[in-house]
C-alpha positions, 0 to 999 in steps of 0.5 A: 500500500502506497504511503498517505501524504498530506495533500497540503504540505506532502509530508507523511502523515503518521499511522495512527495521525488525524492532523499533518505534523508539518502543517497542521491540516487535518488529515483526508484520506485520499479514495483509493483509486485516486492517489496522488501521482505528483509530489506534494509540493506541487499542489496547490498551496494555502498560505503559509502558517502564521508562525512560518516567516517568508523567505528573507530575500521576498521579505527584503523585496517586499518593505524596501521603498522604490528606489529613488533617482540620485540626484546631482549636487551641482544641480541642487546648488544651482537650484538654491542660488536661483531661489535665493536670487529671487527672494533677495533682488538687487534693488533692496540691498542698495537702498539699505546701503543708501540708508547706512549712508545717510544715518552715517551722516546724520551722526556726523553732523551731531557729532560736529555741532557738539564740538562746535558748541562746546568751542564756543563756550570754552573760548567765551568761559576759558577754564569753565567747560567741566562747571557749566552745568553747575552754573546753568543748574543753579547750584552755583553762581559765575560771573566774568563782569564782561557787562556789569549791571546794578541787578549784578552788584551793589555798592554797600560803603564809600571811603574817599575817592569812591571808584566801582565799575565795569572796565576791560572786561573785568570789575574795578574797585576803589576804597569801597565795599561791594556785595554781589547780588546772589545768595549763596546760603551759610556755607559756601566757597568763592573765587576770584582772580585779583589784580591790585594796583596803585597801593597807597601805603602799606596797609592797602589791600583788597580781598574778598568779603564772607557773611556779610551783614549788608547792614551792619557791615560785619563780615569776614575779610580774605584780603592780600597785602602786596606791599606787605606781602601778606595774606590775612584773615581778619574778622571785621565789624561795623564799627571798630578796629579789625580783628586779625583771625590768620596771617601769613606771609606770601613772598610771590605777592607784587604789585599788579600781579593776577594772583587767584584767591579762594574763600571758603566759609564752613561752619565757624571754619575760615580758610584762605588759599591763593594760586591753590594753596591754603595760606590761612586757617582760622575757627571763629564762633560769629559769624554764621550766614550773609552773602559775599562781596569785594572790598578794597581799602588804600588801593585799586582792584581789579577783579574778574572770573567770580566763582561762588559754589554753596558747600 
């Protein structure tokens, strides 16, 4: 008897087998005048069982994409800088170049009209440049007496022979007391370039005034002595004879010399310097607040670039 195979896979069933131990179908007995003459393999298949993979090179062709055309490089730049043509046209690019110019330009302008202002108040205010702001603020009063005006000072004592008034840009004193028509507050510094000319004797000199009484005439007095060759701090009142608070002896002082004199009140601290150095040092429990001024006694003064700054 020829041996049954599985009509599905081929395989031999087992004698005693219901299903095929290949494939799993169940077994069917062929009728015995119709046996297969051709192999299993041959015959018609159902697919595959689940747990059966296909063959690996079927799988492979199966999930690979289609293949893709490779394409060039130097066509793909080309493509690019026609692209990038197009978005970015000639004509914007020369208007922002335009543009930088003219911007450029404006700033230049800026720049030069800054220049040529801040020329112009240093050769009108020389030295002044860095204290500008201060003056404009309010914070401090300046004045180069190239014009002098009754709103600018006024005279508060006559001796003999009584000179005050505006000549070669600068203020010209004779024997009197001046007071400067600002009000610097209790404590405060000034400053002053003094020119002193035709002493009469000895003891003529000319200075700067501190606290004065307008009044009362009391007040501190920051004087140079030329002929002396001093510089002193005296306390002065309205009647009566001056107190000296600080002297030293200054061997550079001559007659007609610009010499810069500063004063600075603060508190009951007097201090006096000329061309930058402190020459006196004085502590005086009186006078507390008043205005400042110029005075001159035996002598002409001439006196110019006033400065006066609260502390």
């Amino acid at each position: 008897m020829p041996e049954e195979k599985c009509p599905n896979c081929g395989t031999a069933y087992e004698s005693d087998a219901t299903f095929c131990i290949n494939c799993g179908a169940k077994r069917e007995e062929a009728p015995k005048d119709e046996q297969p003459e051709t192999p299993a393999a041959a015959a018609p298949a159902e697919p595959p069982a689940e747990d059966e993979p296909p063959p690996a090179k079927e799988a492979a062709d199966a999930e690979a994409p289609p293949p893709l055309r490779p394409q060039s490089e130097e066509k793909v730049l080309e493509h690019v800088d026609d692209e990038m043509e197009k978005a970015v046209p000639e004509e914007p690019k020369k208007k922002s170049k335009k543009g930088c110019c003219v911007v450029a330009v404006i700033g230049g302008v800026i720049v030069l009209l800054a220049v040529a202002c801040g020329l112009t108040i240093y050769l009108k205010y020389p030295g002044m440049l860095e204290e500008w702001g201060v003056v404009v603020g309010g914070e401090g009063f300046t004045h180069n007496f190239a014009v002098v005006t009754e709103e600018d000072i006024a005279v508060w004592q006559k001796g003999e022979g009584t000179v005050v008034k505006q000549e070669k840009e600068m203020l010209k004193v004779r024997n009197a007391l001046v007071g400067v028509n600002y009000d610097p507050g209790t404590n405060y510094s000034a400053s002053c370039t003094v020119f002193v000319q035709n002493v009469e004797n000895e003891e003529g000199w000319a200075g700067l005034v501190m606290r004065v009484n307008p009044k009362g005439g009391d007040r501190y007095a920051f004087g140079i002595l030329p002929k002396k060759k001093l510089a002193r701090i005296n306390k002065i009142a309205g009647a009566g004879e001056p107190l000296v608070l600080a002297s030293a002896r200054v061997a550079a002082l001559r007659v007609g010399m610009p010499f810069t004199v500063n004063a600075t009140v603060s508190g009951n601290d007097l201090t006096m310097e000329i061309n930058g150095t402190v020459v006196g040092q004085a502590t005086d429990i009186g006078l507390l607040e008043g205005p400042m001024g110029f005075e001159v006694r035996g002598a002409t003064a001439y006196f110019d670039d006033l400065r006066v700054r609260p502390e």
